[in-house]
MARVO-38993 format. One line per 5 residues: their letters; for each residue x, y, z of C-alpha. Coordinates in Angstrom, 3 decimals, padded with zeros to 6 digits. Each point is the difference from the previous one (the first is absolute). Example, Ala and Ser with C-alpha at 12.3 -4.5 7.8 and 13.67 -1.06 7.14 Angstrom:
residues 2
as> 012.300:-004.500:007.800  001.370:003.440:-000.660
//
This chain:
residues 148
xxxxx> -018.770:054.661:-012.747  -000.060:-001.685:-002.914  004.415:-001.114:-000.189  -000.667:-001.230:003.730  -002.498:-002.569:-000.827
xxxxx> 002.418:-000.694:-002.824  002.555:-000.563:002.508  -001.969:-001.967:002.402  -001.022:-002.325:-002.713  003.680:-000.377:-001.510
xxxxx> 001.341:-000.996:003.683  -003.356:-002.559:000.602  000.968:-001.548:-003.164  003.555:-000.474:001.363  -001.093:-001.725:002.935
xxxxx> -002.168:-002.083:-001.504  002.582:-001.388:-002.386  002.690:-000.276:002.585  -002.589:-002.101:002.126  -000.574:-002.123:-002.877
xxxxx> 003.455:-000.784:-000.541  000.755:-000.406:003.672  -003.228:-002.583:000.114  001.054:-001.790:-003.272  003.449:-001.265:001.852
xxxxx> -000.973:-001.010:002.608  -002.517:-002.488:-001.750  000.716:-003.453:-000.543  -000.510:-003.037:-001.142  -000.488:-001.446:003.721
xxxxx> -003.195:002.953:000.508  -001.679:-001.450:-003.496  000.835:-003.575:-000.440  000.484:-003.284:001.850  003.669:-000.780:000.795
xxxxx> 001.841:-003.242:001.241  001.438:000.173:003.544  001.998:-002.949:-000.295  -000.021:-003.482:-001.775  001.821:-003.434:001.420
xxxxx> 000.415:-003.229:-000.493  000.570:-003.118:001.762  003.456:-000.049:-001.216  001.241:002.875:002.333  -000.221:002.595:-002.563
xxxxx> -001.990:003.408:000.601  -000.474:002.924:-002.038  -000.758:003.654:001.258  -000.242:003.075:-002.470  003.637:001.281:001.609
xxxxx> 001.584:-003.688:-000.465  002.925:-000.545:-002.397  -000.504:-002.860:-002.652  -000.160:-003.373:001.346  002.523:-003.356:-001.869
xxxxx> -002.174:-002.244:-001.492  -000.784:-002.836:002.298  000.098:-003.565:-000.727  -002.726:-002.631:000.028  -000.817:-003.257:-001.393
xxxxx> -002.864:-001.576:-001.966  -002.074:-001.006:002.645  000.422:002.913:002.572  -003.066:001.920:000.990  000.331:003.841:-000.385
xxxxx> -002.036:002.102:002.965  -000.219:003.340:-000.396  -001.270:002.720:002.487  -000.626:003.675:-001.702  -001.299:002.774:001.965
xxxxx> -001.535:003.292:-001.119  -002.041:002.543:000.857  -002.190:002.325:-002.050  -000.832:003.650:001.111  -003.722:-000.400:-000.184
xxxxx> 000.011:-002.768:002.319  -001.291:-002.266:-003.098  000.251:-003.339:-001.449  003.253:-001.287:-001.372  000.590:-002.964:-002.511
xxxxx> 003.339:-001.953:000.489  001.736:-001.425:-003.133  002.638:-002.473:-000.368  001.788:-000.316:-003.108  002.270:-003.039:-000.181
xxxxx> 002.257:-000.752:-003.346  000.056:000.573:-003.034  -002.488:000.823:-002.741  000.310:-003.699:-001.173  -000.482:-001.368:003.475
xxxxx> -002.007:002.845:001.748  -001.725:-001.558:003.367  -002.596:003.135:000.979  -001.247:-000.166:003.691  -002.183:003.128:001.070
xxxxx> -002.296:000.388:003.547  -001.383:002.841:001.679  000.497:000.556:003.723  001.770:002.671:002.462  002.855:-001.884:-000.216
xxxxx> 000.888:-002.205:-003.327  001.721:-003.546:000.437  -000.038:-001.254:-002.763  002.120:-003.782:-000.986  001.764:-001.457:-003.610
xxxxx> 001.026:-003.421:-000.105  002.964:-000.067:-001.973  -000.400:-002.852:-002.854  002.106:-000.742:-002.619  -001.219:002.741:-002.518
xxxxx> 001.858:002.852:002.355  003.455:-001.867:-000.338  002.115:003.225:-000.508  000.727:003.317:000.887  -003.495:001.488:001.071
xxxxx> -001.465:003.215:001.490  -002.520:000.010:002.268  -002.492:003.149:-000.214  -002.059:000.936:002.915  -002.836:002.233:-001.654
xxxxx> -002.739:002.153:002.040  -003.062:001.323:-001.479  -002.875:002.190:001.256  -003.527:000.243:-000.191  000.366:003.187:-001.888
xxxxx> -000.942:000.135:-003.855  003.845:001.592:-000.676  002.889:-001.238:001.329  003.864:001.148:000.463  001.303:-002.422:-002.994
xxxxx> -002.946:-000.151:-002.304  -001.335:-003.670:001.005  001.668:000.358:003.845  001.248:002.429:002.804  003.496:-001.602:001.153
xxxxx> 002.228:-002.593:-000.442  002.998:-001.764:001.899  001.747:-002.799:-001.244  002.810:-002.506:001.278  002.379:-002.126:-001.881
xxxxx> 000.204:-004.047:-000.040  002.225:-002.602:-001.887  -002.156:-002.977:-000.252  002.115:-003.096:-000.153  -001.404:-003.399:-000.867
xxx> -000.719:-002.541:002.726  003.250:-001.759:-000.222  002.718:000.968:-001.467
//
């Protein structure tokens, strides 16, 4: 009869948006983009995405600055380490691609301050999370200069 298919199609249509909804939270970010598992330095500091913020460490000019990030990517696929040292005046870049990024900053005079450090990943995919990257972790220093 004619009100039963009616009926049958009004309760398919239910399901089918209750599915949806039950699908679209349980997504995220992790199943579609790269994330960072950790990051650390050879100060003693790590980072994990359930770790509380971290008081700025201190180094002087002169110091070398090794950092370890590791991330994984759903799709098994290439990821591209960043690290972002300073400011915009005194920016030191270092990027590599591997399965695990260590990547090093030696600290000159030009980062004598209060700096951030930004740990950057970035896939192989034409989008990304952030618009130019997928995640980012960053730890604190206080640069100080060689002697005071």
């Amino acid at each position: 009869m004619p009100h039963q298919e009616q009926l049958i199609l009004g309760i398919d249509g239910e399901i089918r948006t209750r599915l949806a909804k039950y699908r679209s939270k349980r997504a995220t970010g992790r199943d579609c983009f790269p994330c960072i598992d950790s990051l650390r330095d050879n100060f003693g500091n790590v980072w994990t995405p359930t770790s509380q913020s971290i008081s700025p460490t201190n180094l002087r000019v002169g110091d070398r600055l090794d950092v370890v990030v590791t991330a994984s990517d759903p799709e098994g696929r290439e990821i591209e380490f960043w690290l972002e040292f300073g400011s915009s005046a005194a920016m030191t870049m270092v990027r590599t691609k591997s399965a695990r990024g260590e990547l090093s900053v030696a600290i000159g005079e030009e980062h004598i301050g209060e700096q951030q450090v930004d740990a950057k990943i970035v896939s192989s995919r034409s989008f990304h999370r952030w618009g130019a990257w997928d995640e980012r972790a960053c730890f604190r220093y206080l640069v100080l200069p060689s002697k005071i």
